[in-house]
C-alpha positions as CSV (number, residue, x, y, z in Angstrom):
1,X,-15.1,-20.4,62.6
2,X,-13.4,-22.5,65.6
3,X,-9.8,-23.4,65.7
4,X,-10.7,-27.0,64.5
5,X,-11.9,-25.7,61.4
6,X,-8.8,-24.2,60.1
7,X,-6.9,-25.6,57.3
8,X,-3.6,-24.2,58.3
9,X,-0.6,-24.6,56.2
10,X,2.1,-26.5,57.6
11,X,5.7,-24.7,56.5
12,X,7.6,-27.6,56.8
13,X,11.1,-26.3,54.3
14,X,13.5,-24.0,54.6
15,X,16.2,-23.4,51.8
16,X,18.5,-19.8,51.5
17,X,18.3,-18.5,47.8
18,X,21.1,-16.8,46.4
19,X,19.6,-13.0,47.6
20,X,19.6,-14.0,50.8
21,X,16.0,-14.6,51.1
22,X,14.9,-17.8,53.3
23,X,11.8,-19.2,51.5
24,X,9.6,-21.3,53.7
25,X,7.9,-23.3,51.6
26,X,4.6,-24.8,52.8
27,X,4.3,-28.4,52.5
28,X,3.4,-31.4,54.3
29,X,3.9,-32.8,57.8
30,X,4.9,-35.6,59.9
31,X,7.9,-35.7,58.7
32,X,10.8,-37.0,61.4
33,X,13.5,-34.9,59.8
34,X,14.9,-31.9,62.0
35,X,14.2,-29.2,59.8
36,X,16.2,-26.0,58.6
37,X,15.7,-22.7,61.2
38,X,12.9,-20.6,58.9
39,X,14.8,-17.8,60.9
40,X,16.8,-15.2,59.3
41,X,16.9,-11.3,58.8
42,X,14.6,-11.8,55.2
43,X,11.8,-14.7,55.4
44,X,9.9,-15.6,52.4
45,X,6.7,-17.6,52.8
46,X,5.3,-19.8,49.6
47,X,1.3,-19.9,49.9
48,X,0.8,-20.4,46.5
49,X,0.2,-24.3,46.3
50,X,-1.9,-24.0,50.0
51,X,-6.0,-25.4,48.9
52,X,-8.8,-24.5,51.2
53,X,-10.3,-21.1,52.0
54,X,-8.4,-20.5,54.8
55,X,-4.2,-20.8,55.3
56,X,-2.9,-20.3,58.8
57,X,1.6,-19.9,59.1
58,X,4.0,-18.8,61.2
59,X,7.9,-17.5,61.0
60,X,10.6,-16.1,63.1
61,X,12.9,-13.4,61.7
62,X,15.4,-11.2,63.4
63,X,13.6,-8.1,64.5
64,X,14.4,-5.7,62.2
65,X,13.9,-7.7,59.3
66,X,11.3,-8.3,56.8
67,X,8.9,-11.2,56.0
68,X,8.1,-11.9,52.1
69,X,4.4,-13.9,51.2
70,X,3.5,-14.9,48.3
71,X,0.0,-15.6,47.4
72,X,-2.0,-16.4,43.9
73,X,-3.5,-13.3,42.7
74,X,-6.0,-13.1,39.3
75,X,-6.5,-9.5,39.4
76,X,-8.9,-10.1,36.0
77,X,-11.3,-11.9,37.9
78,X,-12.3,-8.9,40.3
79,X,-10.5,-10.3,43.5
80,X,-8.4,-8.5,45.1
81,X,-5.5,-8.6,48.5
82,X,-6.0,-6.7,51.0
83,X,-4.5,-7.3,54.8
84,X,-4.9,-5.8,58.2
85,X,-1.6,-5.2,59.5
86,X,-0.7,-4.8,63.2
87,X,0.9,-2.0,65.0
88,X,4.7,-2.5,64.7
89,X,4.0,-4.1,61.2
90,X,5.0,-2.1,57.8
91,X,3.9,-3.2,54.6
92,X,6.3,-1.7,52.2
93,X,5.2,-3.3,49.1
94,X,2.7,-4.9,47.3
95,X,3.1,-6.4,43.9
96,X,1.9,-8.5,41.1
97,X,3.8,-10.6,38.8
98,X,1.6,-12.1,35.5
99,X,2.3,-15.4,34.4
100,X,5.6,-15.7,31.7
101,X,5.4,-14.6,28.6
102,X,5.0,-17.9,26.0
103,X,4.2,-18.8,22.5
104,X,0.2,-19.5,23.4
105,X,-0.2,-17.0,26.5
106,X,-3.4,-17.6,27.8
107,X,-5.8,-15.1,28.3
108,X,-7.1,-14.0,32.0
109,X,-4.4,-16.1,33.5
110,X,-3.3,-15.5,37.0
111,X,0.2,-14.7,38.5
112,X,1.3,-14.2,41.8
113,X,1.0,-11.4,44.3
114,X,4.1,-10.8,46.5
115,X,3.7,-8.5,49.4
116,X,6.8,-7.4,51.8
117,X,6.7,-6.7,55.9
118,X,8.9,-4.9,57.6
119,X,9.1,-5.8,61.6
120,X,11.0,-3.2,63.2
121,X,10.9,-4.7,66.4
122,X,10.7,-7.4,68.8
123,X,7.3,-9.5,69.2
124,X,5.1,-11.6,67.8
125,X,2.2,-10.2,65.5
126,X,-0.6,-11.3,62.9
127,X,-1.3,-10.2,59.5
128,X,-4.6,-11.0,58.2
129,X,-5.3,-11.0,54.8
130,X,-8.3,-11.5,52.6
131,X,-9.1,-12.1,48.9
132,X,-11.8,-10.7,47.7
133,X,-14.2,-8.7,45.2
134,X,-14.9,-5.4,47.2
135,X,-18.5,-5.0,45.9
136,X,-19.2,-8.8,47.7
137,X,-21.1,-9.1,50.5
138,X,-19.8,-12.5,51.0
139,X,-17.5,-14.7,52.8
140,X,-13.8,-13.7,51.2
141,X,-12.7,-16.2,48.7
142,X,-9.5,-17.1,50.7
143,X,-8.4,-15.6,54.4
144,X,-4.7,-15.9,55.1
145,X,-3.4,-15.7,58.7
146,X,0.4,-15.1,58.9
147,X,1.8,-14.6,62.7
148,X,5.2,-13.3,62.8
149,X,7.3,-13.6,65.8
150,X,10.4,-11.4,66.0
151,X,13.1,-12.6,67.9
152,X,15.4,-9.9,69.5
153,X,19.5,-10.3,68.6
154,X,20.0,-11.3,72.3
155,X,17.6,-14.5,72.6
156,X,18.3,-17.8,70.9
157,X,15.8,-18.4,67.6
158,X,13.1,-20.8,67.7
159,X,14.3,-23.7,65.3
160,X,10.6,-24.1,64.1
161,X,7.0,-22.9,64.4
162,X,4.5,-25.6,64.5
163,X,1.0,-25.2,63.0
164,X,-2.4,-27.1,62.9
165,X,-1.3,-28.2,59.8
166,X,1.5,-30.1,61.5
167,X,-0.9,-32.1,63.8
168,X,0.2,-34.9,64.2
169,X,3.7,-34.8,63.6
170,X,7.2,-35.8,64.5
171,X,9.8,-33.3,65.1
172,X,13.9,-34.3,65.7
173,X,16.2,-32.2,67.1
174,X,19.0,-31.6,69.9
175,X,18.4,-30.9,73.5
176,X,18.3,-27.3,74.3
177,X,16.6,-26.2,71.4
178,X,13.2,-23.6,71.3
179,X,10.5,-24.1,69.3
180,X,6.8,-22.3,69.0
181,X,3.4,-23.8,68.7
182,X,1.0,-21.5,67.5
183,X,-2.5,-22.4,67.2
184,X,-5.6,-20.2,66.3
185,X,-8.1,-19.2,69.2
186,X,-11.5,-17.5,69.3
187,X,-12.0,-16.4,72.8
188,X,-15.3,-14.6,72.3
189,X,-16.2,-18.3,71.4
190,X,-15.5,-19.6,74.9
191,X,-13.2,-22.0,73.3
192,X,-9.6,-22.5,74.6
193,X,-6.6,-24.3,73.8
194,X,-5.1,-26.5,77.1
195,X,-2.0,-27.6,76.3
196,X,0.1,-30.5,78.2
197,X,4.0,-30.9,77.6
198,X,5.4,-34.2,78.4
199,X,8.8,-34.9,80.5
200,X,11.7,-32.5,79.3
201,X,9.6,-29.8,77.6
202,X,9.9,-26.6,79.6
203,X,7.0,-24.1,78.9
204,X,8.9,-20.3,78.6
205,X,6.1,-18.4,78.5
206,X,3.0,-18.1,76.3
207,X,0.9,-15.4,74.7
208,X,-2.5,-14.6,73.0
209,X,-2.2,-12.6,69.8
210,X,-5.5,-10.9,69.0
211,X,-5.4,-8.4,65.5
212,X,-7.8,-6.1,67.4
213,X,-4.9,-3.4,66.9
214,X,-4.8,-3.6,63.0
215,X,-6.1,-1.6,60.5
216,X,-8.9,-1.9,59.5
217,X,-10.1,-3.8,62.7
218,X,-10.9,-7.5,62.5
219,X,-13.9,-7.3,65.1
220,X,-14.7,-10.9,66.4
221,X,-11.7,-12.3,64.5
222,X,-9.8,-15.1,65.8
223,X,-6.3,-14.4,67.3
224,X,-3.6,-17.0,68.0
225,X,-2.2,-18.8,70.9
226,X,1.5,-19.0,71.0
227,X,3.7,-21.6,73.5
228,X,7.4,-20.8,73.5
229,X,8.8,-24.5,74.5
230,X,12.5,-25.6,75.1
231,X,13.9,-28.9,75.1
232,X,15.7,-29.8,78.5
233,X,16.0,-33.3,78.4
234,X,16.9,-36.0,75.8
235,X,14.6,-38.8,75.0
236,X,10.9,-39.3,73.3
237,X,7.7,-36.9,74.4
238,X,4.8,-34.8,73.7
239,X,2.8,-31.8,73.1
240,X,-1.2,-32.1,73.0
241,X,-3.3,-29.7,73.0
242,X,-7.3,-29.8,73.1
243,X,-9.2,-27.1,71.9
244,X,-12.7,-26.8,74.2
245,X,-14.8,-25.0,76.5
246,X,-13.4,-25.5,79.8
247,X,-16.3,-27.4,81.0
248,X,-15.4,-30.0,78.5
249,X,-11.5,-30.2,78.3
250,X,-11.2,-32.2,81.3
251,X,-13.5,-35.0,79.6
252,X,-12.6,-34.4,75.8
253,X,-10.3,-38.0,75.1
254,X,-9.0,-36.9,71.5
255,X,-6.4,-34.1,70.8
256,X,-6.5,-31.6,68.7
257,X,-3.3,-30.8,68.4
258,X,-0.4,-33.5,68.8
259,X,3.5,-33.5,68.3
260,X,6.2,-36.3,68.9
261,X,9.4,-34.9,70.1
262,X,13.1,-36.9,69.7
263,X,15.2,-35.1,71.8
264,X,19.0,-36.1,71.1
């Protein structure tokens, strides 16, 4: 399945709870609000309302920190988690919480599964994880895709990490500020991503995240394409992107990917 096909899940919310856990809950997008940093030394991500088979996020925590997903889990159905985690990734728990006791509890009901990563150090990484009933042949019921980039105590945080989901989409913010777009390639399908950053976006640098390092190993599965952008100048501009084979970028008129930027 082709980047085009993903139905990534935009976090577009940030709020602190009282434990000092930053939950980035996945909503909408286009919204022309600058958000809240989903940056801090304990992440949480909220996939539980994401639809579709397949949910694609991203977050920055402080390397050193720990990321917190929560996904729907029904363990009496036959599914279960299970996710491929990259060198320099830790899972150090995985747990599931039924649905609240009540006067007319329903039986077979589902709860939630919350599993924790701990990121030692800097980088960016992807945890792939898959629901499923392991005596299936099939195509898992649901794949999530969660990159993780840790940023070292020395660099300035991104203030956000943009995802299909977002596409198109308005972001606000100040000059000077970084922010990642991270969009999910296939190479071994020839397709691409060939992105173009209008006047005052400065690329930093870019990377290609494969999981071919995780375990178990995710043979032919798609990684993700990372740009690292700052804002230099103030004013109204652009990201697009157009996922393609490079015979057919240069001629391909719609974008795939899309992002208004207000620069004050």
């Amino acid at each position: 399945m082709d980047g085009r096909r993903i139905a990534a899940v935009a976090c577009g919310a940030a709020v602190v709870l009282a434990a000092g856990l930053t939950l980035v809950a996945c909503g909408g997008s286009g919204s022309s609000a600058s958000p809240t940093p989903n940056y801090g030394m304990n992440v949480g991500v909220n996939d539980t309302d994401s639809s579709g088979k397949t949910s694609a996020m991203g977050v920055a925590v402080q390397a050193g920190g720990q990321v917190v997903l929560v996904e729907p889990d029904n363990p009496t159905t036959g599914y279960q988690w299970n996710f491929a985690v990259p060198l320099g990734v830790t899972q150090v728990s995985n747990a599931f919480t039924g649905p609240s006791p009540s006067a007319s509890p329903l039986v077979g009901a589902g709860g939630v599964r919350t599993i924790t990563f701990k990121v030692p150090q800097p980088g960016t990484y992807v945890v792939i994880g898959t629901y499923a009933r392991p005596w299936e042949s099939k195509q898992p019921a649901k794949t999530v895709r969660l990159s993780i980039y840790a940023n070292p105590a020395s660099q300035p945080a991104p203030a956000r990490v943009f995802t299909q989901k977002d596409s198109p989409g308005t972001f606000a913010t100040d000059v000077g500020t970084t922010f990642v777009v991270d969009l999910v390639e296939n190479p071994s399908t020839a397709y691409t991503w060939t992105m173009h950053l209008g006047p005052g976006l400065t690329l930093l640098h870019d990377q290609v995240v494969t999981p071919g390092q995780a375990s178990p190993a995710m043979v032919g599965v798609p990684g993700q394409h990372l740009w690292f952008i700052k804002v230099e100048k103030a004013g109204t501009t652009a990201v697009t992107g157009i996922y393609a084979l490079p015979s057919e970028a240069a001629t391909k008129n719609a974008a795939d990917f899309s992002l208004t930027v207000i620069a004050k």
